[in-house]
N, C-alpha and C positions, 0 to 999 in steps of 0.2 A: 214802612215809611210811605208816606203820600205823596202822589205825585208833586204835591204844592210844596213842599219841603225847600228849602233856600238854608245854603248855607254861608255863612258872611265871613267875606278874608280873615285870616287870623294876623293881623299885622298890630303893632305895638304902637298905635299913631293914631290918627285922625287923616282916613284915606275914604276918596270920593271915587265907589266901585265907577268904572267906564264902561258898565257894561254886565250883562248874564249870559254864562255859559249852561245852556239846557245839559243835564246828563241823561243818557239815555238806555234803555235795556238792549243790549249787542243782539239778545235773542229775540225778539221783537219789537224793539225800536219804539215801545212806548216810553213814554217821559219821567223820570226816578226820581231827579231835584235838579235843583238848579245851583251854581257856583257863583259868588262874584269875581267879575274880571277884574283886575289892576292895570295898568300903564308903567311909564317910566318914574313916574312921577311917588307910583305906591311903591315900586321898588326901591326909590330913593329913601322913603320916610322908614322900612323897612330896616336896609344897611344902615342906615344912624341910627339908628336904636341897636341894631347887633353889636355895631363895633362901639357905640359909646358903651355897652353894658362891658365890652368885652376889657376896653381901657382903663376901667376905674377897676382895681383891684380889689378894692375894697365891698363891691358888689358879687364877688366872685362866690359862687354857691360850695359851699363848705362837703367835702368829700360825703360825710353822715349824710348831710341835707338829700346830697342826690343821691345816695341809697334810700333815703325813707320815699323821696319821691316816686322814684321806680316802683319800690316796694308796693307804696298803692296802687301806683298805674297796672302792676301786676294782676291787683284783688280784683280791681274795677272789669279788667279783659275775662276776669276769669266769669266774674259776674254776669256777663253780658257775650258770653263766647257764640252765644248760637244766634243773637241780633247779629255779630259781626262777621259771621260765616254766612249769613243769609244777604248782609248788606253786600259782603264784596263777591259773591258768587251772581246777585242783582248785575252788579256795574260792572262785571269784570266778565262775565261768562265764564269761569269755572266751575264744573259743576259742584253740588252743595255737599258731597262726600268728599272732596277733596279740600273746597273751601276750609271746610271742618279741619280738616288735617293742617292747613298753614295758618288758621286760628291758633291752634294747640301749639306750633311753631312758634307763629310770633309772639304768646306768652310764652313761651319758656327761652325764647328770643332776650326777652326782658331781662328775663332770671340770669341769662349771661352778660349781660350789662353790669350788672348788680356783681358778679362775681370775678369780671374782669376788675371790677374797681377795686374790689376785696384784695385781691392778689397781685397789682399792676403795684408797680415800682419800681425806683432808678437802682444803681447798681455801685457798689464802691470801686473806685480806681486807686490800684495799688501806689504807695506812696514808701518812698526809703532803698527806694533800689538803688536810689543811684546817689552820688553825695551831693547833689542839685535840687534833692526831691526828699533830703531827708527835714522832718520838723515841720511836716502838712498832710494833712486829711484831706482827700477828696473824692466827694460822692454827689450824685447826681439826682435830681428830682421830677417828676411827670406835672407839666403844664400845661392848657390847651393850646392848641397852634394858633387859637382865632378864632374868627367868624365861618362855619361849614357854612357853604350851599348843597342842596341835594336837589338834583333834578331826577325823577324818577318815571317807572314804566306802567303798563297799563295790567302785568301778566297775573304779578302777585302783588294785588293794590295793598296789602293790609304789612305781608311781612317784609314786602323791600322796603318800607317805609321804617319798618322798628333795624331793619341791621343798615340802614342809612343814620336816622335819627337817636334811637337807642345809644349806638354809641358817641353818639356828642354829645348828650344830655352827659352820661358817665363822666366824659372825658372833660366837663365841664366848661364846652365851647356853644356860645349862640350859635343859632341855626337858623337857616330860613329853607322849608324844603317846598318845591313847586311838583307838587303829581303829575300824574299824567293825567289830560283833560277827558280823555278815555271814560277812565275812572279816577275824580280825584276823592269818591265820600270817604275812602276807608282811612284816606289819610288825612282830610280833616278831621276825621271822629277820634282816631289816634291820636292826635296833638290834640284835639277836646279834651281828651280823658289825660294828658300829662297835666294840663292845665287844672283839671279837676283834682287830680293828687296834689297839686301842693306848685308848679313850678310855675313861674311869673311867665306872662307872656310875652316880654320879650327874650328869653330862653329862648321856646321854639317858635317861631313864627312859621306860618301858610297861608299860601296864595297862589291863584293860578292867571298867569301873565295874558294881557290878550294878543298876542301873538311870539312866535320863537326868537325873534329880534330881540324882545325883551327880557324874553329869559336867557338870551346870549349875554345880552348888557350886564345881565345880576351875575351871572357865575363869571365876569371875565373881571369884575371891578377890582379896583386894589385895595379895598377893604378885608377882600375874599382870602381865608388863610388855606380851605379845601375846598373842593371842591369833586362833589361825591356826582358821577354821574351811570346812569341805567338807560340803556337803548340803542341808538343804533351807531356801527362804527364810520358811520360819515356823519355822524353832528356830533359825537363824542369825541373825534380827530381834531373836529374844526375848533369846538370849544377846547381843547388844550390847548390849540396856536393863540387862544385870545386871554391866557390864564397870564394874572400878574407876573411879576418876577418874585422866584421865592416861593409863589403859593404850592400847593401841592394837590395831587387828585388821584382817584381811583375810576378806571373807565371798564366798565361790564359791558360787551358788546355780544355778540350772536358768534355761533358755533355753525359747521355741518356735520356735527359730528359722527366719528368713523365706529361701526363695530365688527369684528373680526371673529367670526365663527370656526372654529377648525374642527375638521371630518370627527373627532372625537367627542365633541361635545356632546353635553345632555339636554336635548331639543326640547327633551317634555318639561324640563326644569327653564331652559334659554327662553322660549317664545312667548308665555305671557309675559316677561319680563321685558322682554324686548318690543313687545305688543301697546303695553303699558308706559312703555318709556317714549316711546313714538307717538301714541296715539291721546296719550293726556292733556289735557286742558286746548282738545284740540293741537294739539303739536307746536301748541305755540309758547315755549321755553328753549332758551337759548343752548340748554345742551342734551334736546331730545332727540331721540335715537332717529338719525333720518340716514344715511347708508350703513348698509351692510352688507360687506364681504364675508362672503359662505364657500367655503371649499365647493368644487363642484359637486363633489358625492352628493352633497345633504343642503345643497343652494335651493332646488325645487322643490324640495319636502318642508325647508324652514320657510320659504316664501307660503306655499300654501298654508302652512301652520298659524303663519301671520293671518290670513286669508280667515282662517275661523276664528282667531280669536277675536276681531273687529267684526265679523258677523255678530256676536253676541253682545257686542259694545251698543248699547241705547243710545241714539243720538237728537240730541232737542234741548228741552226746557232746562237749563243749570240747575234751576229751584227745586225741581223735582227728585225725589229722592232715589230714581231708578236710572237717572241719564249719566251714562261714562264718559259722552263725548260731548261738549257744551258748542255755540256757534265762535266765529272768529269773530275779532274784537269790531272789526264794520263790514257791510256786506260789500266795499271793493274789495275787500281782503280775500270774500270764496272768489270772487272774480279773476283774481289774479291768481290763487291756488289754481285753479282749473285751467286756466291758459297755458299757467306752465306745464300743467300734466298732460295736456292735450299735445304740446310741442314736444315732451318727452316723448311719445306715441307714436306721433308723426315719424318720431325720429328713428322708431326701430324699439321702443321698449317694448314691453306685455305690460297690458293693462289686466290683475289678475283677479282685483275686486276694487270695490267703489271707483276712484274716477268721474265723481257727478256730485255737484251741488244737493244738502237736502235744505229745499223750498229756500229763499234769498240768504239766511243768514249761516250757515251750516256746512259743512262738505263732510261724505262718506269719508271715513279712514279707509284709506289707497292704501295700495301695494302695488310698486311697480318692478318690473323683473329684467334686471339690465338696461337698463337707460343707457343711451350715449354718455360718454362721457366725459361731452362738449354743454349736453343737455344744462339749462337752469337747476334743474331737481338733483344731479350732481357738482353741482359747484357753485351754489347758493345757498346761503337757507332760506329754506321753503316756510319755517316760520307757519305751517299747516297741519294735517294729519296725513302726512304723504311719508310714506320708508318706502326706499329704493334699496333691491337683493341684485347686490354684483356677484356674479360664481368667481372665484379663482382657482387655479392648479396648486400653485405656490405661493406659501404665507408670504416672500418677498415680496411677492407681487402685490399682496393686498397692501402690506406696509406703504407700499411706497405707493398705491394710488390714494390710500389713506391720507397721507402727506404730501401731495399734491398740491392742496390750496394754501391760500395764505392765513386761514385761521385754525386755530389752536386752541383748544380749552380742554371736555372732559373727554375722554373715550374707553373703549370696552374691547375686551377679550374675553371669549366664550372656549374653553378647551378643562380638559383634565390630567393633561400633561403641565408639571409645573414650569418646565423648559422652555415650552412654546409660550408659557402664560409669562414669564419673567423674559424670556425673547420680546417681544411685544410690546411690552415696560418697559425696555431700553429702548425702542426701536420707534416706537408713536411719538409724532409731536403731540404732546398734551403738558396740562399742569397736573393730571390725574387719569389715572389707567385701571379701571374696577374691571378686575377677574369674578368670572362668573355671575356679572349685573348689569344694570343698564347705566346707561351713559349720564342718565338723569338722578342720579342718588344723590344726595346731598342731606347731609345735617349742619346744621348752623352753628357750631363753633368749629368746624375745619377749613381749611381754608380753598378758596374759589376764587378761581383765577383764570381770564382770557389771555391769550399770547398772542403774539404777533399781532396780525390783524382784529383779534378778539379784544383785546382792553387793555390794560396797565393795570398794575396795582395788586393787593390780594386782600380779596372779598370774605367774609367771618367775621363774627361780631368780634373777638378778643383781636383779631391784626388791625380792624378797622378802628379800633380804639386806640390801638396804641400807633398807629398813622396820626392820627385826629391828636396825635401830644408830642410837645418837646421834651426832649430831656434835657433840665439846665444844669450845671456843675458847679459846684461850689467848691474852691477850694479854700483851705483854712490850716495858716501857718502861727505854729503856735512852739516854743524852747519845751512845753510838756509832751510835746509828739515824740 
């Protein structure tokens, strides 16, 4: 793609852009394409085209229809897999091995769209039990809730967009999804290519707001039936307090997530995993492995262990076929990585490798060895390539520093005792507890879910579908019942 590349709202209207948003390369900061901006005003011309398509029933895409749609949108990704591993690995700084992998994701992202619709259905409600209830049928039907908004993040531009959008397409609800200005190409090119299958464009509409005021306005209108949102849990809070009445939403926020090694563990199996889980796409995934509680015996052995495996980690160009660890999504981002490391340090941690920006856009994957545990780098996410090694005595002990903060999503247990490993599982605040893996595993039809302070909702293309529908009931009284 050339720098001169422009890509123009996808709104269902006649809208006069206010403006271009430059996109740029995270890892060198030269110029990729350009976005048009929108106002209140495209937002406006937007939501009347969603909710008038969504009103008229008669417009409504027929269950077949949006299987065959998908179905091409399917062919078309599979066509063009390594332009769109290359495109979002450009704008997004993931390197281009990994890109590759949530390419192959988000098509088979699709394929679960397509087969939630397959097997999605209402349910029969027993009738005749009682002699008030006898002489009627009643069973229920899946309908779209409305009009989805999807406001989205900058990590995984290509596949948070398909288990955002994917399942409203399914579920037979207009969309209008706003990227992240980070990176929004992979998610116009995504909505190109639905539009190129077959689906009219007031389906899925995109666009990118020129400022957050206005993409507050569009997810908060009472047009809005969901409201899908990815990023941070202080504009993810704020925008549920401004959600209609009735509407409904799923909020994915960030993690610090906890891993808990105990003296038994298999370290030469544990640390690239834990290395890997930490140190991908730059650390910047909401449930990569950033502390760990290590029994004392083997805290200094898995730390250095960390210590080599991020020595061998390439760090630089995304595009390059050799680079494990890409830059952060803008260069205040190493800035602020670093400060915080520098104050964990100050504070009494070991700084045991990296600890230092490479060249403005970049930072070494860190290891830090007992930080305070007032420190940022434990009780934030660091959102970087930074794992911090607590030792403890006793497994209570890690639990419960574990569980310390106010967020909750995935976390890990390292051991070979099934006792300690199903201890742990009761004992972690999480939605998910992987024995013997990292904190960051994830396949897309399970379900993904923040607690507490982490989100609302649960994330998976087949729950995010069946969120994004009602189910209506029909009852039907009849002397042949």
């Amino acid at each position: 793609m050339s720098a001169s590349a422009h890509f123009p709202h996808l709104i269902a209207g006649e809208v006069r852009p206010v403006g271009r948003l430059d996109v740029v390369s995270p890892f060198d900061q030269s110029p990729i394409a350009s976005v048009d901006l929108v106002d209140e005003a495209g937002v406006e011309v937007a939501l009347r085209a969603a909710d008038a398509l969504f009103r008229d029933r008669d417009r409504w895409l027929a269950p077949w229809r949006r299987v065959e749609i998908l179905e091409r949108a399917r062919d078309i990704m599979r066509e063009r897999a390594e332009e769109l591993a290359l495109e979002a690995a450009r704008e997004g700084g993931k390197p281009l091995i990994d890109s590759r992998v949530e390419v192959a994701r988000a098509i088979d992202g699709v394929r679960l769209c397509i087969e939630a619709l397959r097997t999605g259905a209402g349910d029969e409600i027993p009738m005749g039990l009682t002699e008030a209830s006898v002489g009627r049928l009643a069973f229920t039907r899946r309908e779209p809730i409305g009009v989805v908004v999807a406001l989205s993040a900058f990590n995984h531009p290509l596949n948070l967009i398909v288990h955002q959008l994917g399942p409203a397409v399914a579920a037979g609800c207009p969309a209008i999804v706003k990227p992240a200005p980070d990176a929004p190409l992979s998610c116009m090119r995504f909505v190109q290519i639905l539009h190129q299958a077959g689906l009219p464009l007031a389906w899925a509409q995109a666009l990118v707001t020129r400022d957050n005021e206005t993409a507050a306005r569009l997810a908060g209108d009472r047009r809005v039936g969901f409201l899908s949102f990815i990023g941070s849990a202080e504009v993810g809070w704020q925008l549920r307090s401004r959600l209609a009445p009735g509407a409904r939403c799923a909020l994915e926020h960030g993690g610090v997530a906890p891993v808990i090694v105990e003296a038994d563990a298999d370290l030469d199996d544990a640390i690239p995993l834990m290395a890997k889980g930490g140190f991908y796409h730059g650390g910047q995934v909401c449930v990569s492995v950033q502390r760990i509680f290590a029994h004392a015996r083997i805290a200094r052995d898995l730390a250095q262990g960390l210590c080599r495996e991020a020595g061998r980690m390439r760090v630089g160009d995304p595009t390059s076929e050799a680079t494990a660890v890409g830059p952060l999504i803008r260069p205040g981002e190493v800035a602020r990585v670093h400060q915080w490391v520098g104050e964990a340090v100050a504070g009494g941690a070991e700084l045991l490798c990296g600890g230092h920006p490479v060249g403005e856009t970049c930072y070494a994957p860190t290891v830090l060895f007992n930080p305070p545990e007032e420190a940022r780098v434990s009780t934030r996410e660091v959102f970087g390539p930074v794992v911090c090694v607590y030792p403890f005595e006793r497994a209570e002990q890690a639990i419960e520093r574990a569980n310390a903060l106010p967020y909750a999503f995935q976390a890990a247990v390292f051991t070979k005792h099934v006792d300690r490993a199903l201890r742990a599982y009761r004992r972690l605040d999480a939605s998910a507890v992987m024995v013997n893996d990292f904190t960051a595993f994830r396949v897309d039809w399970m379900p993904f879910a923040g607690l507490r302070h982490s989100g609302l909702g649960v994330g998976g293309i087949g729950h995010t579908f069946r969120d994004m529908q009602i189910e209506k009931m029909l009852v039907l009284r009849s002397p042949e019942l």
